[in-house]
Backbone bond lengths (Angstrom), bond angles and torsions (degrees), N, CA, C in turn:
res aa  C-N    CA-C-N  psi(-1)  N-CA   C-N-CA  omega(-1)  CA-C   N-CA-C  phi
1 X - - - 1.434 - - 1.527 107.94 -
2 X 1.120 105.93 139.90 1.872 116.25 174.88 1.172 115.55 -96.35
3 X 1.218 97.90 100.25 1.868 107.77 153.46 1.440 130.61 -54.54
4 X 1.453 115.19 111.00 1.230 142.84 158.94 1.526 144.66 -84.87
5 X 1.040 125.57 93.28 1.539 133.18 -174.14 2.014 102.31 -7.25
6 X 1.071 99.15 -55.88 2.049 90.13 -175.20 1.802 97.97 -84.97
7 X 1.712 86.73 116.69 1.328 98.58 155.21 1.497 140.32 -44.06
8 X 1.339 103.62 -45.60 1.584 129.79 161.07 1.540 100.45 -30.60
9 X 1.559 101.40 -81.03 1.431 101.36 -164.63 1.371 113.79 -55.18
10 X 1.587 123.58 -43.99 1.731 115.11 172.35 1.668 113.56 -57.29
11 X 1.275 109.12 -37.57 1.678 96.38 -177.82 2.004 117.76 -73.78
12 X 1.283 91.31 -6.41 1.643 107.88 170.47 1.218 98.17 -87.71
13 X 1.326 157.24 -94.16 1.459 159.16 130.68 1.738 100.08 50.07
14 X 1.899 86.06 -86.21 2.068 84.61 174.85 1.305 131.67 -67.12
15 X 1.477 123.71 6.57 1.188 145.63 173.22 1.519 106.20 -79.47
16 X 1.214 118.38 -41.95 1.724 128.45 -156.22 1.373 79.11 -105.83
17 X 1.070 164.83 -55.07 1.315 156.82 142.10 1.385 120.93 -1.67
18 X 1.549 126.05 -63.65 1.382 139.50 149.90 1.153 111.15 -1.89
19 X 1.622 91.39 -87.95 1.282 128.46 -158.78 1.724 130.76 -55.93
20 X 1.664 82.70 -43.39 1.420 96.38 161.77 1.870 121.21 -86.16
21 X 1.105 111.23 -21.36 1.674 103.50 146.43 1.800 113.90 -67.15
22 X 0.817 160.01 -43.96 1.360 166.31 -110.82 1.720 81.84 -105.77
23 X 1.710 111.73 -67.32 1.390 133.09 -147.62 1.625 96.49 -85.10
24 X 1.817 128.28 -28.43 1.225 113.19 149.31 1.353 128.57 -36.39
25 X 1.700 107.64 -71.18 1.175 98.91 -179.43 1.783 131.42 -71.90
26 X 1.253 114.58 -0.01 1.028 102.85 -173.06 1.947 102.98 -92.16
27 X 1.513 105.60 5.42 1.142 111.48 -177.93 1.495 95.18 -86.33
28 X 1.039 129.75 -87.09 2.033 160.51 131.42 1.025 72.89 43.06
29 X 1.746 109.82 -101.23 1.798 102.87 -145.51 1.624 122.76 -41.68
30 X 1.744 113.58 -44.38 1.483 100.07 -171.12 1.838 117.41 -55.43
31 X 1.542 98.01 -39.47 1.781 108.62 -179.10 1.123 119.60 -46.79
32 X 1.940 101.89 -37.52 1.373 101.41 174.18 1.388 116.23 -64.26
33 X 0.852 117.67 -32.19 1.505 125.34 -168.83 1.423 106.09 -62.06
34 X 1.237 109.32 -62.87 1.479 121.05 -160.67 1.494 76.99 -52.74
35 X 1.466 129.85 -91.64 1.219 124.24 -150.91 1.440 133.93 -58.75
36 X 1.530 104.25 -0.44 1.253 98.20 171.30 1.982 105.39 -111.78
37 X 1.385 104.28 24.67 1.431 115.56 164.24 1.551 94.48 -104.41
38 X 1.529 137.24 -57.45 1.115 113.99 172.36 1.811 135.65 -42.99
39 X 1.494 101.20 -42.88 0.901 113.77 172.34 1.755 128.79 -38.29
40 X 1.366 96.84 -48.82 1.541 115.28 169.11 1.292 124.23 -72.54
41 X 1.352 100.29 -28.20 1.803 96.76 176.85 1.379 107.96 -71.70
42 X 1.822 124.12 -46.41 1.130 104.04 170.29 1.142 105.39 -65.55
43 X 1.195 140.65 -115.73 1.569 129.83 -146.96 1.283 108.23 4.15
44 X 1.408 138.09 -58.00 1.305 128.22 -164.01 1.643 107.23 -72.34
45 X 1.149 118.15 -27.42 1.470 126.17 172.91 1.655 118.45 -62.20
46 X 1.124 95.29 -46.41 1.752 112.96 177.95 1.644 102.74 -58.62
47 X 1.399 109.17 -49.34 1.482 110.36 -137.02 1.746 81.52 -86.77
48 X 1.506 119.89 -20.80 1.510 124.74 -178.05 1.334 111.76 -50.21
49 X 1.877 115.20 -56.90 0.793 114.75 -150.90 1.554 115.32 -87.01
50 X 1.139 118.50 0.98 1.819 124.31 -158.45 1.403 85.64 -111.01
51 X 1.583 102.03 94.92 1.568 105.87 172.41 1.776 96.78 -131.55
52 X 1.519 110.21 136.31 2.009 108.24 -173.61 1.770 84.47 -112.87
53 X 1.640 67.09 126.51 1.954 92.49 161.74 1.576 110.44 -125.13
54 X 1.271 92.13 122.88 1.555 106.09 -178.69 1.512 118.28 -86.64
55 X 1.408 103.51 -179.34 1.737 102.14 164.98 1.336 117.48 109.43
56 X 1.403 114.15 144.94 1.365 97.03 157.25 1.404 149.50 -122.37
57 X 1.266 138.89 158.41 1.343 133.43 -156.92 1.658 108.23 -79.61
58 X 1.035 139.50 123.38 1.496 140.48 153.44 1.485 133.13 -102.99
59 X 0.802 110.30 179.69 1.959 123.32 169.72 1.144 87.82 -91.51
60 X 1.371 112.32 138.62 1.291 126.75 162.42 2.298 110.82 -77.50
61 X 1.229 99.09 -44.41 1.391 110.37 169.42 1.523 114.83 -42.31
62 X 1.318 111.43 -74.87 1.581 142.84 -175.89 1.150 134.13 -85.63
63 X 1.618 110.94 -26.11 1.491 110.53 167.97 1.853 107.23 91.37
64 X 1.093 110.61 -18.89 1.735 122.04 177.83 1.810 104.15 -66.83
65 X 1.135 80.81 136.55 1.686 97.43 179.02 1.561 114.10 -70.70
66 X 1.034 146.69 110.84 1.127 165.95 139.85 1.533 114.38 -15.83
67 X 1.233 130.81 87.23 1.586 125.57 -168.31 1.907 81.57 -100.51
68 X 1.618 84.95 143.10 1.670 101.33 167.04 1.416 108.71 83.44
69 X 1.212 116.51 -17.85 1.549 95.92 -173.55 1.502 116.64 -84.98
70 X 1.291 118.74 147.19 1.782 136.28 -179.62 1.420 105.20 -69.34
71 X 1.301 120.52 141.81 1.167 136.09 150.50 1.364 118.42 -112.17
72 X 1.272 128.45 126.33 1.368 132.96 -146.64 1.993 98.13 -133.26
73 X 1.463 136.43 127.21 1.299 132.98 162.50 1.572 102.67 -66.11
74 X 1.476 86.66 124.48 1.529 82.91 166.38 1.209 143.59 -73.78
75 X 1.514 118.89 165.10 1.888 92.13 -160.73 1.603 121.44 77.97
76 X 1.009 112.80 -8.69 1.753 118.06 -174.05 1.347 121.00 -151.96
77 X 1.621 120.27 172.45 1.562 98.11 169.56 0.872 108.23 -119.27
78 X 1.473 135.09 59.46 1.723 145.57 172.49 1.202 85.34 -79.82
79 X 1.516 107.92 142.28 1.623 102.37 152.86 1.701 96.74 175.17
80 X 1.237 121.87 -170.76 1.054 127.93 -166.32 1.450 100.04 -179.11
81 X 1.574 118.74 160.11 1.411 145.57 178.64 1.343 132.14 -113.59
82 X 1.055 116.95 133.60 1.358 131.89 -162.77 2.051 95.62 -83.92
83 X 1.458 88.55 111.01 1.791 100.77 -178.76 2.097 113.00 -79.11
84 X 1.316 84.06 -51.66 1.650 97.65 171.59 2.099 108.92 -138.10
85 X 1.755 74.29 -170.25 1.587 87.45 160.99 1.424 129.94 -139.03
């Protein structure tokens, strides 16, 4: 900060100084918030979706592996497809 012969004007100076710290933070904390509430929802979204289902699909008749077919939770639409065997 620059010192100036009128007091006035420096105690106006550290005034606008204040003020504009005061009005930082009263900005800061909510942003933080929001984004560290977004933040968590993804993570919890991410970490939802990466679920490994193993195994493999057959004919019940024949015993042959089934390429391509979906396995679906029932009740829901989780599911995933059988790529190979």
């Amino acid at each position: 900060m620059i010192l100036y012969p009128n007091s006035i004007y420096n105690a106006h100076l550290y005034q606008l100084k204040q003020q504009n710290e005061i009005m930082n933070r009263l900005l800061l904390i909510p942003l933080r918030c929001v984004l560290s509430a977004c933040f968590a929802f993804l993570l919890v979204g991410f970490s939802y979706g990466q679920r490994a289902v193993t195994g493999m699909i057959t004919d019940a008749g024949t015993g042959e592996p089934l390429i391509g077919a979906n396995v679906v939770i029932k009740g829901t639409a989780t599911g995933t497809a059988q790529a190979s065997f």
